[in-house]
Biopython code that builds the backbone (N, CA, C, O; Angstrom):
import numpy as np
from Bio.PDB.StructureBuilder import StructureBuilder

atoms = [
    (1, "UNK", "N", (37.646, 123.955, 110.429)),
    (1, "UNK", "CA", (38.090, 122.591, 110.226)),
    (1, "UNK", "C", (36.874, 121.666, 110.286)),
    (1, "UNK", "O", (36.084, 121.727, 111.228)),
    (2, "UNK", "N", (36.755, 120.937, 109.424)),
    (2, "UNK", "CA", (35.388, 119.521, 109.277)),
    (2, "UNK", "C", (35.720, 118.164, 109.206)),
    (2, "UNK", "O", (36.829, 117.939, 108.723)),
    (3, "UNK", "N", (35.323, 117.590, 109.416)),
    (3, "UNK", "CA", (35.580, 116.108, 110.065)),
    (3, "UNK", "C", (36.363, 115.502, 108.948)),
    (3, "UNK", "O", (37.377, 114.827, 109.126)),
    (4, "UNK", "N", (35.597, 115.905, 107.259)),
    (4, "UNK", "CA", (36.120, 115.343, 106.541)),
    (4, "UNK", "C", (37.768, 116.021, 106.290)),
    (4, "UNK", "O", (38.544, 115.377, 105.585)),
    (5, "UNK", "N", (38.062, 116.886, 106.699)),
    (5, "UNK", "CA", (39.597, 117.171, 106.407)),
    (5, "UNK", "C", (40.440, 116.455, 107.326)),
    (5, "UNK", "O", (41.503, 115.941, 106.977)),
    (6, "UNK", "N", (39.869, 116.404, 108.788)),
    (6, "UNK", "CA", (40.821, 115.275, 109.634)),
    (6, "UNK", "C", (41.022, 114.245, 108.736)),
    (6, "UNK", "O", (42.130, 114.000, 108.259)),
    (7, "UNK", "N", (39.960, 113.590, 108.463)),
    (7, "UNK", "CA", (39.765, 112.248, 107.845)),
    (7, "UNK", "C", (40.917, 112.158, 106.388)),
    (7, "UNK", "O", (41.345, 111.093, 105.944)),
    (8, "UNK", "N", (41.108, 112.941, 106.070)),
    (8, "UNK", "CA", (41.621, 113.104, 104.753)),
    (8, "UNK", "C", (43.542, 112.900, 104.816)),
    (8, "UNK", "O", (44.319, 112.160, 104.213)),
    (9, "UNK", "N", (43.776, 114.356, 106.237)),
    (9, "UNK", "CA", (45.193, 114.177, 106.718)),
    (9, "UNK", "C", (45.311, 112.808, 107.363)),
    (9, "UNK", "O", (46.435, 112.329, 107.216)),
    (10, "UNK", "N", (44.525, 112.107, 107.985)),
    (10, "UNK", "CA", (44.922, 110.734, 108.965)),
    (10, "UNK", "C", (45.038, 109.804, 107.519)),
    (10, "UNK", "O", (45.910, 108.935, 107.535)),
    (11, "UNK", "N", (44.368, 109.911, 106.510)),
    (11, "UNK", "CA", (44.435, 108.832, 105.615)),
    (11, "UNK", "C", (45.737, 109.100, 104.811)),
    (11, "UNK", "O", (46.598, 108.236, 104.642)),
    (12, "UNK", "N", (45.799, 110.136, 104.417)),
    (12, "UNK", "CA", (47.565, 110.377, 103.781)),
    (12, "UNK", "C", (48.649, 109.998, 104.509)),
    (12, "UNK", "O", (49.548, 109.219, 104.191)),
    (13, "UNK", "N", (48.402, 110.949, 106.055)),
    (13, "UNK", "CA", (49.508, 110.381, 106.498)),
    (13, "UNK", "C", (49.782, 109.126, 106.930)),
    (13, "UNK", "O", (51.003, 109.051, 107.063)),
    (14, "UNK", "N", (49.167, 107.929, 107.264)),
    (14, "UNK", "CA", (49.039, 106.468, 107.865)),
    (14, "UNK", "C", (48.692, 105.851, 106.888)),
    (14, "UNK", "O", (47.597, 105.993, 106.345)),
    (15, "UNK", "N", (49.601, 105.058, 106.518)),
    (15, "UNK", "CA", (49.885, 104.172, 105.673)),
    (15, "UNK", "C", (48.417, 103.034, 105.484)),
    (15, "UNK", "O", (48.213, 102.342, 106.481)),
    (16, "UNK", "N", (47.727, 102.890, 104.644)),
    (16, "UNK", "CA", (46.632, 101.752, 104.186)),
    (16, "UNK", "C", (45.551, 102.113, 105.595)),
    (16, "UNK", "O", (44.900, 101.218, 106.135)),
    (17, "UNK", "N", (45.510, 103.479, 106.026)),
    (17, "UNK", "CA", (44.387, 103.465, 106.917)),
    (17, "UNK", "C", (43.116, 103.530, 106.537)),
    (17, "UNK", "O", (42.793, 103.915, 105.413)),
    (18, "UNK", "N", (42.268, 103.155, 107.453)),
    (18, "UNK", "CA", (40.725, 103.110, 107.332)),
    (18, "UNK", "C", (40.324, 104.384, 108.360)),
    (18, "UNK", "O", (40.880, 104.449, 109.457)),
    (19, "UNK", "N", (39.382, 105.344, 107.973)),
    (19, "UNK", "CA", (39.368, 106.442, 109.035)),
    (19, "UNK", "C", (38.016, 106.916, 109.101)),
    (19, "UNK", "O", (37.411, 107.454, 108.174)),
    (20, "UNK", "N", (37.548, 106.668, 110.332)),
    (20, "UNK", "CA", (36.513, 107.523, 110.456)),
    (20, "UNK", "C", (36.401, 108.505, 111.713)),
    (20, "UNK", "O", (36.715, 108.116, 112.838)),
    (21, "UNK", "N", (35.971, 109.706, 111.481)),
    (21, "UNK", "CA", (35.900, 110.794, 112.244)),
    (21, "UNK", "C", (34.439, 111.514, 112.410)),
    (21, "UNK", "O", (33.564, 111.728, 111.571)),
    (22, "UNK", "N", (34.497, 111.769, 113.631)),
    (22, "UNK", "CA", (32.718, 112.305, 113.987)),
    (22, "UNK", "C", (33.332, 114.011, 114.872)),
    (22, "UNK", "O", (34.305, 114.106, 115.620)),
    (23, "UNK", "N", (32.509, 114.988, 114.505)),
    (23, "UNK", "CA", (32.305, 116.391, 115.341)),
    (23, "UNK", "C", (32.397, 117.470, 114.314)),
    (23, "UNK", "O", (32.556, 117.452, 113.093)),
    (24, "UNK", "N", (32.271, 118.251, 115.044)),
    (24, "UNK", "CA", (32.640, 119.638, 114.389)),
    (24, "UNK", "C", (33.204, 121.046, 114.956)),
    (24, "UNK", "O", (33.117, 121.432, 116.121)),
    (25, "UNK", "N", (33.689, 121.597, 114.074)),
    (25, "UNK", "CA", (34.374, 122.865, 115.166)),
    (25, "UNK", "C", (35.623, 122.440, 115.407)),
    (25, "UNK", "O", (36.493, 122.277, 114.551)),
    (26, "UNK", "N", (35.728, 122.247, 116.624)),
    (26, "UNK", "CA", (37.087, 121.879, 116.935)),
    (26, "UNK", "C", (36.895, 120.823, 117.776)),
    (26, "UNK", "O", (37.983, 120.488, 118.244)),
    (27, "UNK", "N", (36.033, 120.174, 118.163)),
    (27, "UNK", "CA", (35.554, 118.929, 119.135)),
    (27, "UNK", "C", (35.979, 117.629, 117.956)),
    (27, "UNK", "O", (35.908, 117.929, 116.764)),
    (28, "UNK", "N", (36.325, 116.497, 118.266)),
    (28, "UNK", "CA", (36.376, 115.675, 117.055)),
    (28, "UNK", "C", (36.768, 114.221, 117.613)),
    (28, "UNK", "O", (37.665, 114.109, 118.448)),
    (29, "UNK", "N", (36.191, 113.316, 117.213)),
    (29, "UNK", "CA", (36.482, 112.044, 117.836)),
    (29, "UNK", "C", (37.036, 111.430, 116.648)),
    (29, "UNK", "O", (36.584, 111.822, 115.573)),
    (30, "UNK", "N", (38.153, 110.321, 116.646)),
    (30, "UNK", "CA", (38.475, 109.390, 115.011)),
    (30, "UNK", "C", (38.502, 108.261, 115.517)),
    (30, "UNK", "O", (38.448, 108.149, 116.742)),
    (31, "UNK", "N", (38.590, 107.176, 114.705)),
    (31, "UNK", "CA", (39.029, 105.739, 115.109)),
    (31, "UNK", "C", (39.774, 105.596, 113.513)),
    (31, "UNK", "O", (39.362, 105.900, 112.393)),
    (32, "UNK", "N", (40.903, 105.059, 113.943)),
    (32, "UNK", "CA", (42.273, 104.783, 112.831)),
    (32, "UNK", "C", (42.593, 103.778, 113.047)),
    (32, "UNK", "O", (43.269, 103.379, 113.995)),
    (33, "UNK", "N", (41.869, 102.858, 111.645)),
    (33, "UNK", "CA", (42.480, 101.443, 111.679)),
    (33, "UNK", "C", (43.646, 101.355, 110.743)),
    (33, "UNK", "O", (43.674, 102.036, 109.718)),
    (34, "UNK", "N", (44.582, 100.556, 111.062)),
    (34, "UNK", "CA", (45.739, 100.665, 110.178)),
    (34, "UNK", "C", (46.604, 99.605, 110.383)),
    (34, "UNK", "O", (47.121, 99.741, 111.492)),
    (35, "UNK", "N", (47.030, 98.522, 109.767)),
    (35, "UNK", "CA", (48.300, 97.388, 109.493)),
    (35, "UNK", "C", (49.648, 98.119, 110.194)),
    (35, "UNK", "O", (50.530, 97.623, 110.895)),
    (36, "UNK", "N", (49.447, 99.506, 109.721)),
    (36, "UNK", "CA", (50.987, 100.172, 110.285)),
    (36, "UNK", "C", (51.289, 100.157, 111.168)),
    (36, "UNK", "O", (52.494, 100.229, 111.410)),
    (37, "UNK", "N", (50.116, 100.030, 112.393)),
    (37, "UNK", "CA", (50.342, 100.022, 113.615)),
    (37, "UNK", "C", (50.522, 98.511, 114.286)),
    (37, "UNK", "O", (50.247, 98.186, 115.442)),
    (38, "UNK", "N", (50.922, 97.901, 113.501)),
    (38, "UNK", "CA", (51.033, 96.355, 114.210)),
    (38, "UNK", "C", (52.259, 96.506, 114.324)),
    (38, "UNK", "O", (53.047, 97.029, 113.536)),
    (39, "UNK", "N", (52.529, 95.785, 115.877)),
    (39, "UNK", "CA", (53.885, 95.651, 116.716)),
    (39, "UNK", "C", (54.318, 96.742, 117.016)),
    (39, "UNK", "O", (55.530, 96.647, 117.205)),
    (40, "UNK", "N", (53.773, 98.248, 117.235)),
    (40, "UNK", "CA", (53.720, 99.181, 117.024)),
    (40, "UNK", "C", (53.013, 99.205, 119.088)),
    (40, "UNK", "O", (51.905, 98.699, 119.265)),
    (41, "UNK", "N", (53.649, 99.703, 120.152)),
    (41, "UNK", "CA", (52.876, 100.509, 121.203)),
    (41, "UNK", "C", (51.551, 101.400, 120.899)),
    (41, "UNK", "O", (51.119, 101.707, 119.787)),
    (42, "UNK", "N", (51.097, 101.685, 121.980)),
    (42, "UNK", "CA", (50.106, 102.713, 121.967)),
    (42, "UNK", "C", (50.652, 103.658, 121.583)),
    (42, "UNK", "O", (50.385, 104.070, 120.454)),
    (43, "UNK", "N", (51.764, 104.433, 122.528)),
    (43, "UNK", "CA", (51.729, 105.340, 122.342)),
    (43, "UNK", "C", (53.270, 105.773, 121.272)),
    (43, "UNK", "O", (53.984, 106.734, 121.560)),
    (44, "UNK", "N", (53.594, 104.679, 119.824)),
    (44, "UNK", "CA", (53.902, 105.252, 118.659)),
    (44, "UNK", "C", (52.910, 105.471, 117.878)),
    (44, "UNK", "O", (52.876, 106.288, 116.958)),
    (45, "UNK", "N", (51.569, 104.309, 118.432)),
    (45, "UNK", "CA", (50.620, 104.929, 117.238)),
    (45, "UNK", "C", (49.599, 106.015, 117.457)),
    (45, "UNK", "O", (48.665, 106.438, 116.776)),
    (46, "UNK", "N", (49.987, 106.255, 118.382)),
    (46, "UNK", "CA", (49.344, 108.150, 118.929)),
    (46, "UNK", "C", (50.401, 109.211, 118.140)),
    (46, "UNK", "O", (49.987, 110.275, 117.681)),
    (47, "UNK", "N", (51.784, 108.802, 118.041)),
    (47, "UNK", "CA", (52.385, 109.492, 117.487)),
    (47, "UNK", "C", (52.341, 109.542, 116.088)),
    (47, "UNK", "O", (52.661, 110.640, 115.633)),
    (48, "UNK", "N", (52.023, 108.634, 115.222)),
    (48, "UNK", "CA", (51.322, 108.419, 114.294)),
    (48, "UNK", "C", (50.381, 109.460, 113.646)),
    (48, "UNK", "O", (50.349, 110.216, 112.675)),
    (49, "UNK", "N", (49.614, 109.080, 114.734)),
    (49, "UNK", "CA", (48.518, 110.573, 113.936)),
    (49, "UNK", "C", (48.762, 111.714, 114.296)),
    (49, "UNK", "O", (48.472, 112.625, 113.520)),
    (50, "UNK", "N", (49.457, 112.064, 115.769)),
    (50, "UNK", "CA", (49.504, 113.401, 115.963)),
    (50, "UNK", "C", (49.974, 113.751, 115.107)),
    (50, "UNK", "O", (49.572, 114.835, 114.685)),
    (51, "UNK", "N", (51.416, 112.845, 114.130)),
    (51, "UNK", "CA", (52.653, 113.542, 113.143)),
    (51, "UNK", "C", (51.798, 113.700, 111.442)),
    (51, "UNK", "O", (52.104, 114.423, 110.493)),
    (52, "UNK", "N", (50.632, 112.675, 111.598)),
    (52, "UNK", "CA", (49.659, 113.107, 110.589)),
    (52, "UNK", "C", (48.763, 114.214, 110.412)),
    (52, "UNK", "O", (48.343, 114.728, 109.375)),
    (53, "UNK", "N", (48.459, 114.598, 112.127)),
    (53, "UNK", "CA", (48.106, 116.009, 111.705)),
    (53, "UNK", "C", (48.666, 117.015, 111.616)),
    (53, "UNK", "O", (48.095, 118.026, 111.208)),
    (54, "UNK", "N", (50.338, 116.988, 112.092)),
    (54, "UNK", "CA", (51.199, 118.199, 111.713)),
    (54, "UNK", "C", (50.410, 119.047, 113.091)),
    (54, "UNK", "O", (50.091, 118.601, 114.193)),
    (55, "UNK", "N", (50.234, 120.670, 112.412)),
    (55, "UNK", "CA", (50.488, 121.995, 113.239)),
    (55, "UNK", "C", (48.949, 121.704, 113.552)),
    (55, "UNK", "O", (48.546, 122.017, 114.672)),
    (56, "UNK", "N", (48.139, 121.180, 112.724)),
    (56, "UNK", "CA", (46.598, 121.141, 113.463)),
    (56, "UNK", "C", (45.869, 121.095, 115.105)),
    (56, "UNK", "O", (44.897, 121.533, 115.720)),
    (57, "UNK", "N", (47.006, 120.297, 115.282)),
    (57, "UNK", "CA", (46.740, 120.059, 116.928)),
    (57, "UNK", "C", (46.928, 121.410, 117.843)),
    (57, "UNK", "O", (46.296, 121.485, 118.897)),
    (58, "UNK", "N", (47.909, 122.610, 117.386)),
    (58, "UNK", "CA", (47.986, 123.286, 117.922)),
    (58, "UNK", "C", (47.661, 124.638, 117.944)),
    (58, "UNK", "O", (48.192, 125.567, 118.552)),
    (59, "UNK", "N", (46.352, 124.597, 116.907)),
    (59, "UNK", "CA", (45.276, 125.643, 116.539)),
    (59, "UNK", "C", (43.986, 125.349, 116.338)),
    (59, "UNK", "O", (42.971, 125.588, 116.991)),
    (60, "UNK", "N", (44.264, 124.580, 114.948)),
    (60, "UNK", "CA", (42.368, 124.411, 114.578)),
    (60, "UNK", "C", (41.562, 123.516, 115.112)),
    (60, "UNK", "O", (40.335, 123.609, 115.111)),
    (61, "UNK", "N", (42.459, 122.258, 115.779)),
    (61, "UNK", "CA", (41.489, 121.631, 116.725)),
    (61, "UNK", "C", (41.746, 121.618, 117.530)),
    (61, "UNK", "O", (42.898, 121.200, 117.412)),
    (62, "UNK", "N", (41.519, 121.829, 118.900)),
    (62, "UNK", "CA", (40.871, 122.299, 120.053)),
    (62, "UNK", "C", (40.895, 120.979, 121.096)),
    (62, "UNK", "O", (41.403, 121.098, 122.211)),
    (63, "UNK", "N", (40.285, 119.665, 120.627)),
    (63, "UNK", "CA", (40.164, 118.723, 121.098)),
    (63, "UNK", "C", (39.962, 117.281, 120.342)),
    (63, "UNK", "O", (38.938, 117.239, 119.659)),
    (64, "UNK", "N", (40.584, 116.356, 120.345)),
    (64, "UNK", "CA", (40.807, 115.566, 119.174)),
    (64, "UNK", "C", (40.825, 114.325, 120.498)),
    (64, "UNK", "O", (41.665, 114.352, 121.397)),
    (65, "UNK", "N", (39.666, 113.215, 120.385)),
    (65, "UNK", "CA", (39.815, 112.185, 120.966)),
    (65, "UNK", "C", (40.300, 110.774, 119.926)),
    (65, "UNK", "O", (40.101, 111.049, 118.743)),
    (66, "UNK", "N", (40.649, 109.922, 120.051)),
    (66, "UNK", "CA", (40.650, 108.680, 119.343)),
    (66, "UNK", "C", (41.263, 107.750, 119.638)),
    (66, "UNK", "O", (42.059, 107.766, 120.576)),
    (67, "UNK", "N", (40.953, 106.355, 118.642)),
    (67, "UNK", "CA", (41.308, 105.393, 118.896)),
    (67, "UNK", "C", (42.024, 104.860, 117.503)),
    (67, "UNK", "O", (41.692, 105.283, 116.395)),
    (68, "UNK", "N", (43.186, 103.744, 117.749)),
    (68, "UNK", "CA", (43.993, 103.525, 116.905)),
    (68, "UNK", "C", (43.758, 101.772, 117.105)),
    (68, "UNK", "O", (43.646, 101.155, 118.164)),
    (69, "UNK", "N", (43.736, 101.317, 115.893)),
    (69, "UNK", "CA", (43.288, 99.703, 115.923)),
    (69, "UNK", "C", (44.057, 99.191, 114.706)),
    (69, "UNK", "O", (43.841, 99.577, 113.557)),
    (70, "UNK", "N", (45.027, 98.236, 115.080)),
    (70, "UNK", "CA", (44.988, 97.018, 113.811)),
    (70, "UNK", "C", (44.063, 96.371, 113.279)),
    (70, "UNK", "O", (43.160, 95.842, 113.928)),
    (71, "UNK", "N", (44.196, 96.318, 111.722)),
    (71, "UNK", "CA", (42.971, 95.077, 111.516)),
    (71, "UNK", "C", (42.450, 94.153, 111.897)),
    (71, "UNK", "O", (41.363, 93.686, 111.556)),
    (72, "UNK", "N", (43.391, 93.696, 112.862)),
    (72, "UNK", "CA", (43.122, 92.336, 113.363)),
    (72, "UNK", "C", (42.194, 92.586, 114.609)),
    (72, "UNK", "O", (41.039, 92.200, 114.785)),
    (73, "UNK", "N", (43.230, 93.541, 115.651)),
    (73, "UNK", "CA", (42.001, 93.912, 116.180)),
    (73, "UNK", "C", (40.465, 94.917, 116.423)),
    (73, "UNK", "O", (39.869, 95.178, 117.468)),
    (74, "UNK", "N", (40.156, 95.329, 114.934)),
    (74, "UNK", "CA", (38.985, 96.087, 114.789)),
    (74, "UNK", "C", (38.425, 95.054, 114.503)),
    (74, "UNK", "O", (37.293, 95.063, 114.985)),
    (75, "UNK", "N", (38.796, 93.486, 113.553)),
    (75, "UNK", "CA", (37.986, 92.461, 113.230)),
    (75, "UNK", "C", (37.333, 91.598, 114.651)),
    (75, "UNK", "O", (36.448, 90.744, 114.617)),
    (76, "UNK", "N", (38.006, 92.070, 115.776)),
    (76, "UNK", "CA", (37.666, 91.013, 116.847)),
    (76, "UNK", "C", (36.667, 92.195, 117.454)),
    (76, "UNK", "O", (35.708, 91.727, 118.067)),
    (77, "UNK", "N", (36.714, 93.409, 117.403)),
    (77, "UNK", "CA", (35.679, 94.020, 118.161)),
    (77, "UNK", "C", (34.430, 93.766, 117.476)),
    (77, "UNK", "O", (33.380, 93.873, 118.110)),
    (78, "UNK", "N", (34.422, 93.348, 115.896)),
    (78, "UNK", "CA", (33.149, 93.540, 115.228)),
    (78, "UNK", "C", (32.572, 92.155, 115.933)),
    (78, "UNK", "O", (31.364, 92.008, 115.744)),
    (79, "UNK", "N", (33.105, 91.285, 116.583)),
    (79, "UNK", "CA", (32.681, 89.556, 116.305)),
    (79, "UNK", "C", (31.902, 89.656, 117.787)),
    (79, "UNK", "O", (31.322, 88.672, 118.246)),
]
sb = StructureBuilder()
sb.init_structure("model")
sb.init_model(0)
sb.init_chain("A")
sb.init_seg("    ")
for serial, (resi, resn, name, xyz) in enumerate(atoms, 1):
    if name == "N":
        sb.init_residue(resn, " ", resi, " ")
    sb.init_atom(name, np.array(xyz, "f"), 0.0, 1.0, " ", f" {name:<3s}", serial, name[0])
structure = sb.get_structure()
């Protein structure tokens, strides 16, 4: 599994996401920005991607850290 295939399932499955993912192997960090997740808890938009990666979580990666951001607020971390 390579960073760019996470990157690929988080962007299909999450609606207008922005995705970037760093590691390799099975180690892997993402940050998932996405509109979808507005008004949305933490932890639906954890469910979010876990349901974007399907069966992945419970073989090919190993360890999957990340973060989930609205536009609005990835625009206030850049400022």
């Amino acid at each position: 599994m390579q960073a760019d295939d996470i990157k690929k399932l988080l962007e299909a499955g999450i609606p207008s996401a922005q995705v970037s993912v760093v590691g390799d192997g099975d180690h892997f960090e993402a940050t998932v920005v996405s509109p979808a997740f507005e008004g949305k808890s933490r932890v639906q938009q954890h469910q979010m991607v876990y349901s974007a990666l399907g069966d992945l979580m419970q073989g090919a990666v190993h360890a999957l850290s990340f973060r989930t951001l609205t536009p609005e607020q990835s625009a206030q971390q850049i400022q």
